[in-house]
N, C-alpha and C positions, 0 to 999 in steps of 0.2 A: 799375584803370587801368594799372597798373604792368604788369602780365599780357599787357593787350593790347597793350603798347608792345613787352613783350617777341618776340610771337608777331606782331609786325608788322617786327621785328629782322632777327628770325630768318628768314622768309619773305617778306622783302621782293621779294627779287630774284623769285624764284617769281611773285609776285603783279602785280611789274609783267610780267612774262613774260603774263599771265593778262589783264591789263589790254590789252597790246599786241596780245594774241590777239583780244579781243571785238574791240577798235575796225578792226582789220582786217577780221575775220567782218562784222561790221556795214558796213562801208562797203563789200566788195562784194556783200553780201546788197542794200543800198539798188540800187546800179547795176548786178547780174545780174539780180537776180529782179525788182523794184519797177521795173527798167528808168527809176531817174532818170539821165541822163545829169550826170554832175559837173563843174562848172566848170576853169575854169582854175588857180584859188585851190584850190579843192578835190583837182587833180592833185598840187598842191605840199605839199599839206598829207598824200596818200598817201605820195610821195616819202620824208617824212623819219617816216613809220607804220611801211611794211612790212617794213624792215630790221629794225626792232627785233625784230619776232615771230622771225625768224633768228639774228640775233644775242644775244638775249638766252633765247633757247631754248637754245641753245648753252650761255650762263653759266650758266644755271640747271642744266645737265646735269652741267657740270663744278663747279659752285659757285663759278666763278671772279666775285668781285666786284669787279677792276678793271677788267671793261667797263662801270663807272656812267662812268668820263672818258670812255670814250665816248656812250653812250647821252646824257647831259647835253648835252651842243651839239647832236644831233636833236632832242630833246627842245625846247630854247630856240629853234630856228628854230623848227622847226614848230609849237609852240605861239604864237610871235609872228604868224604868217602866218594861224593859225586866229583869234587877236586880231582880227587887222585885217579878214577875213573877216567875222569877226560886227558888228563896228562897220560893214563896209562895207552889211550886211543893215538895219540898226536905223537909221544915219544916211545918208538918201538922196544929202545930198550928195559925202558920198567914195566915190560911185559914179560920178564923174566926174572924178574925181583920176586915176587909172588903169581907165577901164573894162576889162571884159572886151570882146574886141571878135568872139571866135571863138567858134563854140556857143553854150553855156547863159549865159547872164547870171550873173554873181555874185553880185546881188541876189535873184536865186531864192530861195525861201523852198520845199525839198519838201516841209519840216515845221517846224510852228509849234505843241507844245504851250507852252500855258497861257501864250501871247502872247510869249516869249522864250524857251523852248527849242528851238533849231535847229542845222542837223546842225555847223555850224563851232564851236558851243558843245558840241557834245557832244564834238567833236574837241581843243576846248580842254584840256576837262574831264581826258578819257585822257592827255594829253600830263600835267598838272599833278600827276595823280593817280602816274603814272611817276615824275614826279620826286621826291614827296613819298615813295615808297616807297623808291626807288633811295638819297633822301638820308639816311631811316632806317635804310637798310641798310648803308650806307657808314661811320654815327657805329659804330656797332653793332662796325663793323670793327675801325676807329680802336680805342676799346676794348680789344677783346681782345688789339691790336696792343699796345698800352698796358701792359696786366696782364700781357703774356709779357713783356717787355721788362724791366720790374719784378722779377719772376718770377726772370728769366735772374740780374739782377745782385745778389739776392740768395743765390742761391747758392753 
């Protein structure tokens, strides 16, 4: 277990790089090819996506891992927006809270495996799965920051 914590440390950043990749590729794989047109919720919820495959491509190039303070507030919108998204799918009445009033309905459902998984949960999912990687790669840091600091004043 130890191992894996390690090798999820260490390649954190990588991985959510890897992460922010798919859920890009995928979501315009869904609205180029499959031609679903995307909601309104779902524009907002790309908004705070496509940077990161940019930006964190970049970190991962340089190994720079203080772009997690950044990544984490894209992260936390957009994950809350995909929130609300999927409650707005599953609970018909806060589809009248703030309707979609333009295009596609919000309520749309393009997919529905095994009766809850749908695409603002899959959007969820990426956002969460970022964080969790970003935030073990950050403790990771802290650490090492740690042990040289240690390190220096014994000297």
């Amino acid at each position: 277990m130890k191992a894996f914590s390690g090798f999820l440390s260490r390649h954190g950043l990588y991985l959510a790089w890897f992460v922010s990749l798919v859920a890009t590729a995928g979501s315009l794989y869904l609205s180029e090819v499959l031609k679903y047109e995307p909601c309104k919720l779902c524009w907002f919820q790309r908004i705070f996506m496509y940077p990161q495959v940019i930006l964190l491509g970049i970190a991962t190039y340089r190994n720079d891992k203080k772009i997690i303070s950044y990544i984490l507030p894209l992260c936390a919108i957009g994950g809350s927006i995909s929130l609300y998204h999927y409650a707005e799918q599953k609970i018909p009445a806060l589809g009248k809270v703030l309707p979609c009033t333009v295009g596609v309905p919000c309520t749309k459902d393009y997919l529905n495996f095994f009766g809850f998984v749908t695409i603002p949960l899959l959007a969820l999912t990426a956002f969460i799965l970022i964080v969790l990687l970003l935030w073990n790669a950050r403790e990771r840091e802290e650490e090492a920051e740690t042990e040289e600091a240690e390190d220096g004043n014994q000297v």
